[in-house]
Steps between C-alpha positions, in 0.01 A plus 500: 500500500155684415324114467698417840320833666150399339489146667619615811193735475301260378571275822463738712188572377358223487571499887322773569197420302461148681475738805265709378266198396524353811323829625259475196362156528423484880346912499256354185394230739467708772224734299795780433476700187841490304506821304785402327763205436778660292838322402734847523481816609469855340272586203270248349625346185162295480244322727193306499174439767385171584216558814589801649855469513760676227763253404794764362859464334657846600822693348757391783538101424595504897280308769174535501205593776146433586269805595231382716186757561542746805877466450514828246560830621360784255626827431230684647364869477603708839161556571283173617163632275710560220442270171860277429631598180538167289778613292716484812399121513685165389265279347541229804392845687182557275415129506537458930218815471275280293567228684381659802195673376384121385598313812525751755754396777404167526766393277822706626763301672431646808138430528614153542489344850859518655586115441442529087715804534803309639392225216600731260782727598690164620383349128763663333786373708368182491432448140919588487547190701268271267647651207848408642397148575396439168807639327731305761270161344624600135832569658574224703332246205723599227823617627459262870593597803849451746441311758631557848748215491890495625750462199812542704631440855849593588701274669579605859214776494236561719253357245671157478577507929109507495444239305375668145584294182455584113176438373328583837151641451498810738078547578568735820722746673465649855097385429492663168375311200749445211389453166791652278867552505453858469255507769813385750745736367228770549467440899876494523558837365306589840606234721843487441607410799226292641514183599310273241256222657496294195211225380608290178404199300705236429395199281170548622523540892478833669829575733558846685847663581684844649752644313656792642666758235877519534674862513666545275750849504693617154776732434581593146442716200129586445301768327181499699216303310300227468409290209165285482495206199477751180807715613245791578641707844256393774686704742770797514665542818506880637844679470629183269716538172214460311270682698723814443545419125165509430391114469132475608288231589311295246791634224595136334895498488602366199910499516763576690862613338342342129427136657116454487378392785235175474450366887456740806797310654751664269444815658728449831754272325579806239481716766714332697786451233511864417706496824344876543570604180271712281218326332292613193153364553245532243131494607126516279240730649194555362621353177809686497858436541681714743901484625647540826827492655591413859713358746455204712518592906601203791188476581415302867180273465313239686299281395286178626534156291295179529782298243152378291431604170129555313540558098131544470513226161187531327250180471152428408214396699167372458179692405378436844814597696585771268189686609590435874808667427333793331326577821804483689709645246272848542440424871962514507465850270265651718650389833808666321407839406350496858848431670664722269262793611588417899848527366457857380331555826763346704773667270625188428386562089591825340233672396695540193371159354154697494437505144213673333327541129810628329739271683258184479503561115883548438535135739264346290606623147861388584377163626327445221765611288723267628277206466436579102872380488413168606166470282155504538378258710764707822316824443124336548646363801648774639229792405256247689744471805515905505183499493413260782733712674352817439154322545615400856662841575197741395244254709710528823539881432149572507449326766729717700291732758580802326234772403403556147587115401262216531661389852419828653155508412443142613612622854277780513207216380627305755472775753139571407418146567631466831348841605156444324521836354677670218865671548381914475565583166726795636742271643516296192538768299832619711629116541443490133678804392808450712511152332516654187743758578742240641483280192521781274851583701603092536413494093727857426769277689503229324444633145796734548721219601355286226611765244824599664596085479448513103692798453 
């Protein structure tokens, strides 16, 4: 468990410090001082100068940051004459002070015209986003990738009216590119219902199609959640059975009444047979195994069905294609987290599946804990696909246009170079510190859910 909870800090660490480069490189050719590169945060454990630049390891083995000069804010005397008292200063503190009786201003960030400014702050985000695309390379070249292609059509369904076969190479839908199987069953969690406009390849010529989704309504016994491939709960239904037992989403159910379950589909045809009956289901959270009872309701649901099926079979591509695919295997993630962010906006995602530090660490440590069952070479592969998702994730973040993170400075850079002048520093100062106070307030949120979910 401990060795679980150290990779999963390790990974996300790593994430964070590819940021943080990405910051460092492009403010070192801009003529930027870095102060300090550190791998951690808290005290220094030890650290080293090359140029003018500390590089540290600090106590906290979590994330790292890069402190550029004119990005410090001492703890200064109350009067303005008064002489700063160096025992109240870190050493990155003591260091910006040198820094800036050598160079002066010239070599703060914001002495920098306004276009090497946005250089910078939108670095970070985008060194996430190379950093993914050469993990999904590594990825992609050992373990391959699953191409969008049609395994199963169902007689009589709206797939096979349309014309779609097995072993049909889907490239498009409704004038979105296809690469992967996942990819597809990604825009139909949020297209349901939608009519699909359909390109394909078949033995080498290029054919297009409509299939419209069937409706499909079911009454039986159900207990209100949804399974993705690994048997974790992708979704709990409000006022369900196992909403009101206490089964929460990403918990990974394990067995119901003794019989362990090993394919998501088992699920509704247990349910189903207990004929409303009490089931014992038996769940792992955060490593742990936890018990609940509950009874099946008639549930009433409706959904839409094409009659084709995608497996998402793994195969291997060429060195050429396979970096392609990298680039559209991060350009997927990111148009992803994007869609899942309108979602929350649109209330069509709970903003229950927002997961920070605590909660990113206990999903990782019980990924990777599952993976050491099936040996090494499944934990490599899934610690880098974590991390390309993480990768993706903190780039699009930042970019959000939210004061205090790297997108809401690049608006107010943005801002200056459409007016031709600098935002006052009063107003930045009050955009900046309601910024802060709402992420302080979104991060309370989440790290009290994160904790109530382990416990």
């Amino acid at each position: 468990m401990i060795i679980n909870i150290l990779l999963a800090i390790l990974i996300l660490s790593v994430v964070i410090i590819a940021h943080e480069f990405g910051h460092f490189i492009v403010a070192k050719a801009n003529g930027v001082c870095v102060v300090e590169f550190s791998v951690g945060f808290g005290p220094r454990i030890f650290a080293f100068r090359i140029g003018d630049t500390d590089y540290c390891l600090k106590a906290l083995p979590f994330g790292g940051s890069c402190r550029m000069l004119g990005q410090e804010e001492y703890i200064m005397p109350s009067g303005k004459d008064e002489k700063i008292d160096e025992s109240e200063l870190s050493e990155a503190d003591k260091r910006s002070i040198e820094m800036l009786e050598k160079y002066g201003k010239n070599a703060t960030l914001e002495s920098k015209s306004v276009a090497a400014r946005i250089a910078i702050l939108a670095a970070g985000p985008v060194f996430n986003f190379f950093f993914a695309i050469i993990l999904s390379v590594i990825l992609l070249g050992v373990g391959g990738y699953d191409p969008c292609v049609v395994d199963e059509v169902q007689d009589g369904s709206a797939a096979y009216t349309a014309g779609l076969r097995a072993g049909d190479e889907i490239t498009s839908v409704n004038g979105r590119m296809m690469f992967f199987a996942r990819e597809y069953d990604f825009y139909r969690v949020y297209h349901e219902s939608d009519t699909l406009n359909i390109s394909y390849i078949r033995d080498g010529e290029h054919f297009k199609t409509t299939v419209v989704p069937e409706e499909v309504k079911d009454t039986s016994y159900k207990i209100g959640v949804m399974l993705d491939e690994q048997l974790h709960v992708a979704r709990v239904l409000d006022d369900s059975a196992a909403k009101n037992a206490g089964i929460r989403e990403n918990d990974k159910i394990i067995s119901i009444d003794g019989k362990e379950l090993t394919e998501s589909s088992q699920l509704i045809d247990m349910v189903k047979a207990s004929d409303g009956k009490n089931l014992t289901i038996v769940v792992e959270r955060a490593g742990h195994t936890r018990t609940f009872e509950l009874k099946p309701e008639i549930m009433e649901t409706t959904s839409y069905e094409t009659g084709f099926l995608m497996y998402g079979n793994k195969v291997k591509a060429s060195p050429v294609k396979t970096l392609g695919l990298a680039f559209a295997d991060t350009g997927f993630r990111i148009s992803s987290v994007v869609e899942t962010l309108i979602g929350m906006g649109t209330g069509k995602v709970s903003m229950n599946n927002l997961s920070g530090p605590v909660g990113t660490v206990s999903t990782i440590s019980s990924v990777v804990g599952e993976s050491r069952k099936a040996g090494t070479l499944p934990v490599i592969l899934n610690m880098i696909n974590i991390a390309i998702i993480l990768s993706a994730n903190l780039g699009i973040m930042n970019l959000l246009p939210i004061p205090a993170l790297d997108g809401g400075r690049l608006v107010i850079y943005i801002i200056e170079a459409i007016r031709g002048k600098p935002v006052s520093k009063k107003v930045e100062n009050v955009v900046t510190f309601i910024g802060v106070v709402f992420l302080l307030v979104l991060m309370a949120y989440i790290l009290v859910k994160d904790i109530v979910v382990l416990f």
